[in-house]
C-alpha positions in Angstrom: 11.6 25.5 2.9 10.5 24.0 -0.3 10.0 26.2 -3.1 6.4 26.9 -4.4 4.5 25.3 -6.7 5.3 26.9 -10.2 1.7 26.8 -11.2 0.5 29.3 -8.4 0.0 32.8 -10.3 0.1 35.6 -8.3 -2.8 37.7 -7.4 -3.9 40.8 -5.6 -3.6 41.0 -2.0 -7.0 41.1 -1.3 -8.1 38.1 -3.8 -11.1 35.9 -2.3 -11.6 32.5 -3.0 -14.5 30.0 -2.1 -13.8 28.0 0.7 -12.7 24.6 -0.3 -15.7 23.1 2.0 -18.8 25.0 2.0 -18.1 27.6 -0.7 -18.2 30.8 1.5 -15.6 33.7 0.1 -12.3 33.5 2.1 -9.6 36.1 1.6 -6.4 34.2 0.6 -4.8 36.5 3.2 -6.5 36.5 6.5 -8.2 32.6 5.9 -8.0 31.2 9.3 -7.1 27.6 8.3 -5.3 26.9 4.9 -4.0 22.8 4.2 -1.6 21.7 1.0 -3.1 18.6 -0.3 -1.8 17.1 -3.4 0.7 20.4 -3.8 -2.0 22.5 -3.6 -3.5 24.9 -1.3 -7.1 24.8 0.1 -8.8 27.7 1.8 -11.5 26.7 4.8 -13.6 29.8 6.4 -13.8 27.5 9.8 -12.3 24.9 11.9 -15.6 22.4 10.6 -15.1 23.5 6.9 -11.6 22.4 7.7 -12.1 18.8 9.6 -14.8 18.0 6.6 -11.8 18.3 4.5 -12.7 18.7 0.6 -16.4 19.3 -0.8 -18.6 16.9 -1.8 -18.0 17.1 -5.9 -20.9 18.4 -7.7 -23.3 17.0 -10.2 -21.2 17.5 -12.9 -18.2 16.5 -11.3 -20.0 13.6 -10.5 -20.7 12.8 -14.4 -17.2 12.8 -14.9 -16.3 10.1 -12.4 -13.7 7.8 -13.7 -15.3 4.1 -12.7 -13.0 1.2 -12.5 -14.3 -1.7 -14.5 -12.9 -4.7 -13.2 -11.8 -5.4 -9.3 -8.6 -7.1 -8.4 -8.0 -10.3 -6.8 -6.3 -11.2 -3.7 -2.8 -13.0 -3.7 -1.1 -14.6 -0.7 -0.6 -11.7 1.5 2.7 -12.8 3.3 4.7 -12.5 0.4 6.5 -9.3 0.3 6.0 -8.5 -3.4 2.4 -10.7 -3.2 0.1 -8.6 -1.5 -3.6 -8.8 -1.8 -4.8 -6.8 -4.5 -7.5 -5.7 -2.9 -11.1 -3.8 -4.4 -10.8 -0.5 -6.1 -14.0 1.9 -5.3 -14.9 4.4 -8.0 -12.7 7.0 -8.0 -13.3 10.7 -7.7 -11.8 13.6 -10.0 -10.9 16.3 -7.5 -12.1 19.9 -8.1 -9.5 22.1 -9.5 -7.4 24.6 -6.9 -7.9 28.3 -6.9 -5.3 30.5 -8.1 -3.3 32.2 -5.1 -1.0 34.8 -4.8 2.9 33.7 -3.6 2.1 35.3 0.0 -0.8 32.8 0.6 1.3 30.0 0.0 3.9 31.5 2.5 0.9 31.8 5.2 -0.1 28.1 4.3 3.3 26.8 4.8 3.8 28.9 8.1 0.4 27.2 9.0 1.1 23.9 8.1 4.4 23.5 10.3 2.5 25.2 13.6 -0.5 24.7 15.3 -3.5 27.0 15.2 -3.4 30.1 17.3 -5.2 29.4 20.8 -8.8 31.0 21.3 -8.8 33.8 23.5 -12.4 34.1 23.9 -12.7 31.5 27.1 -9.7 32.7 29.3 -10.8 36.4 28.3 -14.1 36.2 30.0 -13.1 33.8 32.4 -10.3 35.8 33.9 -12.4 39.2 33.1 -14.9 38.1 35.4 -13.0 36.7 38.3 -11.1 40.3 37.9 -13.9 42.4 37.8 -15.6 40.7 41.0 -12.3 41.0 42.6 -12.6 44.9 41.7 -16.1 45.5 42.7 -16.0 43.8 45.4 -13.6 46.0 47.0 -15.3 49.5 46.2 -16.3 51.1 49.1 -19.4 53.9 49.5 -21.9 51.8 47.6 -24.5 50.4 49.6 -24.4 46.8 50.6 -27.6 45.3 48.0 -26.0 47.6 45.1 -22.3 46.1 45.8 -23.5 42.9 46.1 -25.5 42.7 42.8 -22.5 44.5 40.8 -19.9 41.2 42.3 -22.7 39.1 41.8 -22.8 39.5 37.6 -19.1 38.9 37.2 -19.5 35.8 39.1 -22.5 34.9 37.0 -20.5 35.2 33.6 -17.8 33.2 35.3 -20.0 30.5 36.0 -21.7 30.1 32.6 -18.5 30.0 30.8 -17.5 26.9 33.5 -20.6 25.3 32.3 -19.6 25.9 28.8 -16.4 24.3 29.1 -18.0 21.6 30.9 -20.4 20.5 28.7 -17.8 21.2 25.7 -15.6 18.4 25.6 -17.2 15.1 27.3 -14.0 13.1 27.1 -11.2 11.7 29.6 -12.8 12.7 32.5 -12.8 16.3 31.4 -17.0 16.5 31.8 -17.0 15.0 35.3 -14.3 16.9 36.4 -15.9 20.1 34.7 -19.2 19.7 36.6 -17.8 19.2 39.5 -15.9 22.6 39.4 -18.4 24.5 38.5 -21.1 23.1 41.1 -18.1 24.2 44.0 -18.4 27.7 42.0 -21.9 27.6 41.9 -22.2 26.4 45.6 -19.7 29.1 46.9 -22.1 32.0 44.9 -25.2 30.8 46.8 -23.8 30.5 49.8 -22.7 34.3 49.5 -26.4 35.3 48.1 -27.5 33.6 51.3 -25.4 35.5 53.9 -25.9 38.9 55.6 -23.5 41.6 56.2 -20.3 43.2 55.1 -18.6 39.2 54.5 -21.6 38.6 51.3 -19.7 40.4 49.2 -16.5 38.4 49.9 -17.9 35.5 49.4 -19.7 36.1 45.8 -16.3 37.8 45.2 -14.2 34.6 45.9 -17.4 32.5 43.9 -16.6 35.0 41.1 -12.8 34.1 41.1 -13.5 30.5 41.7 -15.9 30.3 38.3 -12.8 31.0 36.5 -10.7 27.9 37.5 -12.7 25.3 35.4 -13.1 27.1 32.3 -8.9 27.6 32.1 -8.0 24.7 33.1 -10.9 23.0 30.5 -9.2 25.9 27.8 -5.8 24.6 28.5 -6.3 20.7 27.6 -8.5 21.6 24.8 -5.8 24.1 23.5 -3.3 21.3 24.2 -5.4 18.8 22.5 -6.0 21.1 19.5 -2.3 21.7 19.0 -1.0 17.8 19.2 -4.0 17.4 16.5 -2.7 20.1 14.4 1.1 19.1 14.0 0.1 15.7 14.0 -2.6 16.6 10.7 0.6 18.3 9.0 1.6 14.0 7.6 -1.7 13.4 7.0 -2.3 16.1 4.6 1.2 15.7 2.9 -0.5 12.7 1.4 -1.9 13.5 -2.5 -5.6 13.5 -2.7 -5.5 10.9 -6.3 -3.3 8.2 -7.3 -2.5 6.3 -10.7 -3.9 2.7 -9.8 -2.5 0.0 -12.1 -5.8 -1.4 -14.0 -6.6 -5.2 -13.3 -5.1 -7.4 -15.7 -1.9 -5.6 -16.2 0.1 -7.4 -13.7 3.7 -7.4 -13.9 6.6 -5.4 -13.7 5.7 -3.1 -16.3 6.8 0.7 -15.6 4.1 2.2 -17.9 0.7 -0.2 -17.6 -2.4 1.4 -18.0 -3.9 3.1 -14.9 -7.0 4.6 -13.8 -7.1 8.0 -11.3 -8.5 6.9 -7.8 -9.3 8.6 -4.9 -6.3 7.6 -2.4 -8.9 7.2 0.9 -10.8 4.7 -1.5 -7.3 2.6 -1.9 -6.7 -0.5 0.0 -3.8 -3.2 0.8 -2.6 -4.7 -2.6 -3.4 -2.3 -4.9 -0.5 -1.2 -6.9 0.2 2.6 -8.1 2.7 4.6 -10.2 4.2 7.4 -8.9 6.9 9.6 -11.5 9.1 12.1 -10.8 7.6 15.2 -9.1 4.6 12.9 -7.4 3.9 12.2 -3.7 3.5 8.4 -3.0 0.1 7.6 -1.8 0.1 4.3 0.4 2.6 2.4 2.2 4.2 -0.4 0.5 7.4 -1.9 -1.5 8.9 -1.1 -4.6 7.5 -3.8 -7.4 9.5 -2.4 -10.1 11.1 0.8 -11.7 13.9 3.1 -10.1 13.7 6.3 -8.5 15.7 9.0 -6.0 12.7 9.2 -3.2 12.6 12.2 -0.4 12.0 9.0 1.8 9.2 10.9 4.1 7.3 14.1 4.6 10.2 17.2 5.2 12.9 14.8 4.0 15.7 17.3 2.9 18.1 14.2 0.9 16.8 12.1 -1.4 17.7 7.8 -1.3 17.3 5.6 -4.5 15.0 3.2 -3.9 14.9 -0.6 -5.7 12.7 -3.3 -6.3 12.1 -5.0 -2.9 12.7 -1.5 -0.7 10.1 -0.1 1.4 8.3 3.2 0.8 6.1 5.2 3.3 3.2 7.2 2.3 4.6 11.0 1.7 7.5 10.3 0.2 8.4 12.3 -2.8 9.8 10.6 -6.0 12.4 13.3 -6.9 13.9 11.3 -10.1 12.8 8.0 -11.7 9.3 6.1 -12.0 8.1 3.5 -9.0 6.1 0.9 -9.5 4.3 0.3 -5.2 2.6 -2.2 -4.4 0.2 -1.0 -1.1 0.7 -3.1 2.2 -1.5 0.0 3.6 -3.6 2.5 2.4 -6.1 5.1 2.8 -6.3 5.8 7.1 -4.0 2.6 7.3 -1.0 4.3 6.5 1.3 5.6 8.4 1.1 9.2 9.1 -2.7 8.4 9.2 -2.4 5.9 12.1 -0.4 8.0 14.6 -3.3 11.7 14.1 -6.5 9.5 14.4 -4.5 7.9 17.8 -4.9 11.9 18.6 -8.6 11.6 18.4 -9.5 8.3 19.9 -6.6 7.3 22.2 -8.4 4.7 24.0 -5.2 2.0 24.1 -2.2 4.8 24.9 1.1 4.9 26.8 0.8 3.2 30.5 1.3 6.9 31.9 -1.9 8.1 29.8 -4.2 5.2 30.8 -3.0 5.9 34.9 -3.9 9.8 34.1 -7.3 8.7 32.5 -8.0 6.3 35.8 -6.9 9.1 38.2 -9.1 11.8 36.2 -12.4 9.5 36.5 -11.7 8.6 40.0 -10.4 12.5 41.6 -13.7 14.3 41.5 -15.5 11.9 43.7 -12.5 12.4 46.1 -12.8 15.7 46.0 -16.5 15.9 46.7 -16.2 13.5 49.6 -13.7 16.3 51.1 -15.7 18.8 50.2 -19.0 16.7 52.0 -16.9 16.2 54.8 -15.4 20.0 55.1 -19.2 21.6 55.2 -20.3 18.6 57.7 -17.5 19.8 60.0 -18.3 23.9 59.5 -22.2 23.0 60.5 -21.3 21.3 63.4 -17.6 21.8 64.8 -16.1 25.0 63.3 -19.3 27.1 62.9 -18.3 28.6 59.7 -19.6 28.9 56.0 -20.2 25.6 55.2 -20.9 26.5 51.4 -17.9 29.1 50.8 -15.6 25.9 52.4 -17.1 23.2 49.9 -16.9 25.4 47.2 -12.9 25.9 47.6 -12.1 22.6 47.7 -15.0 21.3 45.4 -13.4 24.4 42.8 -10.1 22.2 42.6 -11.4 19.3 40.5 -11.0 20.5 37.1 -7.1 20.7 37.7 -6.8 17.0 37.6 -8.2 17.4 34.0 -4.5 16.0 32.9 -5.1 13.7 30.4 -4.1 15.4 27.4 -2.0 17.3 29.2 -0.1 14.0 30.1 -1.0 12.7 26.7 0.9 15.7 25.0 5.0 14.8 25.6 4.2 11.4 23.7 2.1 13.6 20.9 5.4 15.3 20.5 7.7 12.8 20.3 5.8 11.0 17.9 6.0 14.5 15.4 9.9 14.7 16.3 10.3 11.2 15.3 8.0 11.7 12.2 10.1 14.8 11.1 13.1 12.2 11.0 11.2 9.3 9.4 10.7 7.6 12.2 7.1 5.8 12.8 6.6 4.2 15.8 3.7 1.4 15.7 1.6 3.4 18.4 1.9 5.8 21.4 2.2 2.8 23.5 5.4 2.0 21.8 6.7 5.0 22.9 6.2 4.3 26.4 7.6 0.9 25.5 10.9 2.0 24.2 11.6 4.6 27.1 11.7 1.6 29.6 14.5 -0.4 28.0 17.3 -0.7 29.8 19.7 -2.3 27.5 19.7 -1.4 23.6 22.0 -4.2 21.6 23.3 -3.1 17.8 22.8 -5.8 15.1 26.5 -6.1 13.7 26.4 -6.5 10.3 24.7 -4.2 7.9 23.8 -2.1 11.1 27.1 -1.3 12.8 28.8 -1.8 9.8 27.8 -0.1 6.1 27.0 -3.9 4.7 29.2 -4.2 1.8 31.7 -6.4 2.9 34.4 -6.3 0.2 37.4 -9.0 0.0 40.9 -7.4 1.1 43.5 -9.8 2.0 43.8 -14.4 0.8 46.3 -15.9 3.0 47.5 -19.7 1.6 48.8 -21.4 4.7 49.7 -24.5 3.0 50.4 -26.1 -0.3 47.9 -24.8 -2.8 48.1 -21.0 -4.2 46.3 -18.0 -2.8 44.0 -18.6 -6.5 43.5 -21.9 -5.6 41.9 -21.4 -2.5 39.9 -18.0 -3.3 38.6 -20.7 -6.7 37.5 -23.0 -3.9 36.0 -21.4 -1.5 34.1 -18.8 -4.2 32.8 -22.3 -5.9 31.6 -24.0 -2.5 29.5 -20.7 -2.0 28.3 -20.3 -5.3 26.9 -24.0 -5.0 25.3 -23.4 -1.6 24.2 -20.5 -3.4 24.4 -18.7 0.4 22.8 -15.4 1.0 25.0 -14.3 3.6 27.1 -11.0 2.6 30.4 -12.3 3.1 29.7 -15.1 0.3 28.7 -12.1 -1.6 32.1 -10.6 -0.9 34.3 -14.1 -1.5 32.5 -14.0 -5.1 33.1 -10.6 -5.9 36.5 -10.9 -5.0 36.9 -14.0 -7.4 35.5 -12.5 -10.2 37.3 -9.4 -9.8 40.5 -11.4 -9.8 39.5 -13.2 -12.9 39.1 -16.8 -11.3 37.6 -19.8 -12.9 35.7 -21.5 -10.4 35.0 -25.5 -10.5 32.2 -27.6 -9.9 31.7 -29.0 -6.2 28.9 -31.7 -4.9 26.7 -31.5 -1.8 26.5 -27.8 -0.9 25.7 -27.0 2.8 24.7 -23.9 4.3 24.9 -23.6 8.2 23.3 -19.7 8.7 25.9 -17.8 10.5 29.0 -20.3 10.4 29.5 -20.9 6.4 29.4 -23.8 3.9 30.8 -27.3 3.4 31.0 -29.0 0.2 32.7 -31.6 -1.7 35.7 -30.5 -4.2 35.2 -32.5 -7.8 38.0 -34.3 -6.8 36.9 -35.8 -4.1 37.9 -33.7 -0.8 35.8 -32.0 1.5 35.9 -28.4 1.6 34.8 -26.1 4.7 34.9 -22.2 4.0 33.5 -20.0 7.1 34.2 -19.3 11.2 36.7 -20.9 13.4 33.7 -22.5 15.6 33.0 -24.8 12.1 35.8 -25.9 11.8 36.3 -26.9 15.1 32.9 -28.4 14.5 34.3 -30.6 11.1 36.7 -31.9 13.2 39.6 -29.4 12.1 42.3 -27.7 13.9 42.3 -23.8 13.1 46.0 -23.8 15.3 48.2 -23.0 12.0 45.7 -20.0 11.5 45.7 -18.4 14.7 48.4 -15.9 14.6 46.9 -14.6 10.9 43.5 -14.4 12.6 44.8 -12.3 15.6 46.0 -10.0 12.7 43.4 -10.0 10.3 40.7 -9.9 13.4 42.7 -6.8 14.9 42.4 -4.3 12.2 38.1 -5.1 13.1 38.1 -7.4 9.5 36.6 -10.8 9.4 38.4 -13.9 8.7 36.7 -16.6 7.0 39.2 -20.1 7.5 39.0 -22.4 4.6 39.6 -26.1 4.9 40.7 -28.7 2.3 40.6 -32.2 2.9 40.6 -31.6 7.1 43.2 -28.5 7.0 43.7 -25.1 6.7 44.8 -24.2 3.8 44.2 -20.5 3.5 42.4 -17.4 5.6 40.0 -14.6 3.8 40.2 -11.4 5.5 36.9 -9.1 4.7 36.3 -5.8 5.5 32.7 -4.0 6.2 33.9 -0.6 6.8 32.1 1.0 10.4 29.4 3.4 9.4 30.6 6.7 9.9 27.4 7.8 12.1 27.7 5.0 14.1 30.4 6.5 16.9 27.8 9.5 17.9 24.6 7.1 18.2 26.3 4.8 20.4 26.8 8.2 22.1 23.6 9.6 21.9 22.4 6.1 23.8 25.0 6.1 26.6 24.2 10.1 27.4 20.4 8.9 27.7 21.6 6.4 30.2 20.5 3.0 28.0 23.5 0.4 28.4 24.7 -0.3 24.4 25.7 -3.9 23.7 27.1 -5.7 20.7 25.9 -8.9 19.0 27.9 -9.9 16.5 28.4 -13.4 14.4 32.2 -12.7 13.7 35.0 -13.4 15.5 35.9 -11.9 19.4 39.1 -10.2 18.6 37.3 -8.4 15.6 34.4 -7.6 17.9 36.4 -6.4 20.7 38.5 -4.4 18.2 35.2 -2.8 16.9 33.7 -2.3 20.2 36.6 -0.3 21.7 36.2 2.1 18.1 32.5 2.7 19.6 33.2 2.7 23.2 31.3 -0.2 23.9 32.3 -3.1 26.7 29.2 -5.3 26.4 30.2 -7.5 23.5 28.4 -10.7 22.3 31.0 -11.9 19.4 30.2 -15.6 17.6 26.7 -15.4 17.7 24.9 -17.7 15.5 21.3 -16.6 13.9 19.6 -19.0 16.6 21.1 -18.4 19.1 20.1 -14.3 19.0 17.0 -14.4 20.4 18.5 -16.2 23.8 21.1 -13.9 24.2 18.9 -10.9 23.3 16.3 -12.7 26.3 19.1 -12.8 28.5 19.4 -9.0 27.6 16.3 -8.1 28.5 16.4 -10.5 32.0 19.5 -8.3 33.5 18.8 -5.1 32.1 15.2 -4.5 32.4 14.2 -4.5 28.7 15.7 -4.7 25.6 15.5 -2.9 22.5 17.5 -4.2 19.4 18.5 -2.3 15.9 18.4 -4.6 13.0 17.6 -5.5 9.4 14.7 -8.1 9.1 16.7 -9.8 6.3 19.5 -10.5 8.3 18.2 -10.0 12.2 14.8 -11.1 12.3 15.4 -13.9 15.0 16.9 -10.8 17.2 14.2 -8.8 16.6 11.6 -11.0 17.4 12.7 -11.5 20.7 13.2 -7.7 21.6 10.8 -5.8 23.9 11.6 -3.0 21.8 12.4 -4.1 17.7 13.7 -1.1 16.0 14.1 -1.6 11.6 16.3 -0.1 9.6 14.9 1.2 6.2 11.8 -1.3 6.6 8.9 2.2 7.3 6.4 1.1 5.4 6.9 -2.4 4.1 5.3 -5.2 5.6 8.1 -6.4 8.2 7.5 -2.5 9.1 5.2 -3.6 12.9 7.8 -3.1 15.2 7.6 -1.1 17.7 9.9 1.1 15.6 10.5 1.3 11.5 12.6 3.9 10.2 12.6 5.0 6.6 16.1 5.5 6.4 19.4 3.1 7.7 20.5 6.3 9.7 21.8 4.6 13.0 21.3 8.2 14.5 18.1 8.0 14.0 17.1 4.8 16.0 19.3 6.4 19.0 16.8 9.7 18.7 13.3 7.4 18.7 15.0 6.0 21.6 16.0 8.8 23.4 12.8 11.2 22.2 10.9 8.4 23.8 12.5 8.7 26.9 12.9 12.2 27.3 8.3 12.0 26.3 8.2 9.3 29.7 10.2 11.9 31.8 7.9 15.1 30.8 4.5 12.8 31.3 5.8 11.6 34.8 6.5 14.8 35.8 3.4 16.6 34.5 1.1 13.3 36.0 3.0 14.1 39.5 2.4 18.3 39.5 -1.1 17.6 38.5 -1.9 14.8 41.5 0.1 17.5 43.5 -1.2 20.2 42.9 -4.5 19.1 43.9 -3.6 17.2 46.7 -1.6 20.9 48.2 -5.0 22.7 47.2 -7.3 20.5 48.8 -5.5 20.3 52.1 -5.4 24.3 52.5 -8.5 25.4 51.9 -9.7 22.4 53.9 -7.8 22.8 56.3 -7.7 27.0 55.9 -10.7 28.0 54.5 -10.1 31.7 54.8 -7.3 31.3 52.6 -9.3 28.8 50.6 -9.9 30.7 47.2 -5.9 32.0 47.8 -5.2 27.7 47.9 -7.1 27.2 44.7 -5.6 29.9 43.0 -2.2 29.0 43.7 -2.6 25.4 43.3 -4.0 26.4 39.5 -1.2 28.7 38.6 1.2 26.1 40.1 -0.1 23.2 38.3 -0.7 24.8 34.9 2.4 26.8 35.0 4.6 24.0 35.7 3.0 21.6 32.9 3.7 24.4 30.9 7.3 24.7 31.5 7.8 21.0 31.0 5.7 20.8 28.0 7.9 23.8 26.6 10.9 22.2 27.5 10.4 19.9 24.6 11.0 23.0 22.2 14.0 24.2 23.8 15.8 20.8 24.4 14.9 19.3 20.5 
């Protein structure tokens, strides 16, 4: 738990404070919803004080508006560190926090990381009422009319808070399916008022405990909905309510340029911001300039330096440092904003969700055609009560009121993910990434740590082990290659003190190495055996000092003078130390793991038995990553692959499922899956959280379609044990969504 803010003084227990929306006293105490925004804690009296959000300022705080005097232009938005500046609005100063004692901020923090206690109110009367017909309708000694009209008021309350519910909520079905409940409630009671005789009461007794299906199974999805909402509105309010907004004109690199305060819903895409040490980061977007230790999301317990050129998501915590941010999204763009409004329009959602919603739309009129069909057959076969027979089975529809109920596994995997800096792009991407079968690991930089560092310079011929480190450093100095082992061969030359000398025509073939032209004349080739073979030169002389180098899972990089080998680098990019218990993680959840690597077989193979993994893909160029990830994706029904955009964006492209490493936030950030770290454990969890969401909305789609299928056949085929079939079929349904739901808390 963080610590709190040192500017909260403490107070007397039973301090009131105006509510941060409409001004009403709350006790700091016992106020029923409390939000941190911008590190401080706001106070709302009700649940629509606390959607509104902050109050409108007042006049004077309207007089002291700071308003931005010049707007900024747009750039070329596909430049990483060009981004549209886009239009500032005038900016709003905050109101100032209330003081609160050290106890509230414990209740606001204890608030903040759970969602708001359910309402008892509806299931109360609703299970009251069906109770207290079920009592009164078994007294005995009161005459008939007086036993009748005590059932009948139960019943009555029943119904009106099934109507309630009905009307409450006209979403996903949940109205039609409602109405349709409470008219088989409804129907049942009349039928009852109609009869004569001892089997009245009975009847109005079973209408009283059918009225209480709809309104708890219309209480369950909205508590459901409420608390998905809630922990999902826990990112969203991490965000600070102001930002520093770099003045137009001042564009640069500048650490210190003059800013003006904004509001951060007024910011937009390409405006840039300075956040010091102690601030929250308001949009996502990449470092422009400065240096900084960041708490890289919202919970983050480590801190991560973060450099020009690195992404940053919205939340993030500069611990240490000063960041210059330039926005690729802002204000309900971001992030964490994204994924809470998907909980209050999910119109495009996971495959599973958009079934539920078809199912839910299409079920009552099913059910009502049963029901039609079960009086028809009661007035003219079976002789029986045609009403109290509808009623039963019409009294089932509101359990296939499963949409959020279905919707509520992916809601939680998306918070799990977010708690580990993991954003996926939507709750369809969830779905997405449970159905890969195959999930292939970028090599370098992904397996490996991506600091390649020179270890070993074989000569194989006449010229020293200088001479050919001078030459081969040169020849990738001229090609001026971005590939991290040309990093290494020029680190390792300088470190060794080496003079390098000028070469001519400088080639760069992404993936294989470089060819160039030595001043005196001969051609030089520096990179994989499969380019030398291609130049024309035989790597046999090399082979057993590749075996050896390419055992110990190092690179060897063959360099060629004048159409031999004259020497062999061997380059080490250590394994990364996390990477043994993701590939884990992925083979427990059943995905198959492959390799894809650009280096040498034996080093793959080497490295691939250190992971435990068999499917290797060793000497794959750049272009060629997107067919072999295709072919993937063809024999193992989907694909998803881990990479760097930098280095794998060919791969990545071609995935069904892309997940980025440390790219949350920055604008190659619209895969299905950005992280905000380069924690290999972490794309195995959005993998396996995703599948494990699938598994629960399967299972809680089938028990719902179930459950009403068993209730329907009973008390249509049983009508005396009708109200027994509905009864059972809810307790069965909402029980067992419950337990699966709840199995996400006891299996994170």
């Amino acid at each position: 738990m963080e610590p709190f803010p040192p500017d909260a003084p403490a107070s007397t227990a039973s301090e009131r404070v105006p509510c941060a929306s409409c001004g009403a006293p709350v006790d700091v105490l016992r106020a029923p919803f409390v939000a941190v925004i911008n590190e401080r804690y706001r106070f709302y009296c009700s649940r629509p004080c606390r959607e509104r959000g902050r109050p409108t300022p007042s006049p004077a705080a309207r007089e002291e508006r700071l308003t931005l005097t010049a707007r900024p232009s747009l750039l070329d938005a596909t430049d990483m560190l060009g981004l549209a500046r886009a239009s500032l609005p005038p900016a709003a100063l905050a109101p100032p926090a209330p003081p609160v004692d050290p106890r509230a901020a414990e209740l606001a923090r204890a608030t903040a990381l759970s969602p708001p206690p359910p309402d008892p109110t509806t299931p109360a009367l609703a299970v009251g009422a069906a109770c207290l017909g079920a009592l009164l309708g078994s007294l005995e000694g009161l005459p008939h009319l007086a036993q009748l009209a005590l059932v009948a008021v139960p019943a009555v309350v029943g119904l009106t808070v099934a109507g309630r519910e009905a009307f409450r909520s006209p979403r996903d079905g949940d109205l039609l399916g409602g109405i349709v409940g409470w008219a088989g409630a409804l129907l049942a009671l009349s039928g009852a008022l109609r009869a004569t005789g001892g089997g009245s009461v009975a009847a109005v007794r079973d209408a009283a405990v059918l009225a209480a299906i709809g309104p708890l199974t219309a209480w369950a999805a909205r508590m459901r909905r409420a608390a998905g909402q809630a922990r999902m509105e826990v990112f969203r309010d991490a965000l600070p309510a102001e930002a520093r907004a770099v003045r137009r004109g001042h564009e640069g690199f500048a650490i210190d340029p003059p800013t003006d305060t904004a509001d951060t819903a007024s910011l937009r895409a390409g405006v840039e911001v300075i956040v010091g040490a102690g601030e929250v980061i308001p949009v996502d977007g990449v470092t422009r300039a400065g240096e900084a230790e960041v708490r890289l999301w919202p919970g983050a317990r480590e801190s991560r330096q973060r450099v020009p050129g690195d992404a940053v998501l919205a939340g993030a915590r500069v611990v240490k440092g000063t960041l210059r941010v330039l926005a690729t999204r802002a204000g309900d763009a971001v992030a964490w904003a994204r994924l809470a409004r998907w909980m209050t329009a999910p119109r495009e959602g996971p495959h599973t969700v958009r079934l539920a919603r078809r199912l839910v739309l299409l079920a009552p009129a099913g059910v009502a055609a049963t029901a039609l069909a079960m009086a028809l057959l009661h007035v003219f076969v079976l002789g029986g009560d045609p009403a109290r027979a509808a009623g039963c089975v019409l009294a089932l529809a509101p359990l296939v009121r499963m949409v959020t109920a279905v919707q509520a596994p992916f809601v939680e995997a998306l918070v799990e993910a977010a708690r580990r800096g993991i954003v996926f792009r939507d709750a369809a991407s969830v779905e997405e990434a449970a159905r890969v079968g195959t999930v292939a690991l970028c090599f370098r930089g992904t397996v490996t740590v991506g600091r390649p560092e020179l270890t070993e310079v074989v000569s194989l011929g006449s010229r020293s082990e200088r001479e050919v480190l001078a030459l081969a450093a040169a020849a990738e100095e001229a090609a001026a290659s971005e590939d991290p082992l040309a990093s290494a061969i020029l680190r390792g030359a300088m470190s060794r003190g080496l003079r390098l000398e000028g070469v001519r025509r400088p080639v760069v073939l992404p993936g294989q190495g470089v060819t160039a032209v030595s001043a005196s004349g001969d051609a030089v080739v520096v990179g994989q055996r499969r380019l030398l073979l291609a130049e024309g030169v035989s790597v046999a002389p090399a082979e057993d000092v590749l075996l050896g180098i390419e055992a110990a899972g190092r690179t060897a990089v063959l360099v060629a003078i004048d159409g031999r080998v004259e020497g062999v680098l061997g380059i080490d990019d250590p394994v990364r130390a996390e990477a043994r218990s993701a590939v884990q993680a992925l083979i427990d959840a059943g995905f198959e793991v492959a390799l894809i690597a650009g280096t040498g077989r034996a080093t793959v193979e080497a490295i691939g038995a250190m992971l435990d993994v068999s499917n290797l893909r060793p000497e794959v160029s750049p272009e060629e990553r997107a067919g072999v990830v295709r072919a993937l994706s063809e024999v193992g029904g989907g694909a998803a692959v881990v990479g760097r955009p930098r280095w794998d964006g060919a791969a990545l492209a071609a995935a069904d499922v892309g997940i980025q490493l440390e790219a949350a936030g920055g604008v190659g950030g619209e895969t299905a899956i950005a992280l905000a770290s380069d924690d290999l454990r972490d794309a195995a969890a959005a993998l396996t959280e995703a599948r494990r969401a699938k598994e629960r909305a399967t299972a809680v789609l089938a028990m719902g379609v179930a459950g009403t299928v068993a209730g329907v056949f009973v008390a249509a085929a049983l009508p005396s044990w009708g109200v027994l079939a509905v009864v059972a079929a809810t307790v069965a349904t909402l029980g067992g969504e419950a337990l699966v739901l709840r199995a996400r808390m006891g299996g994170a």
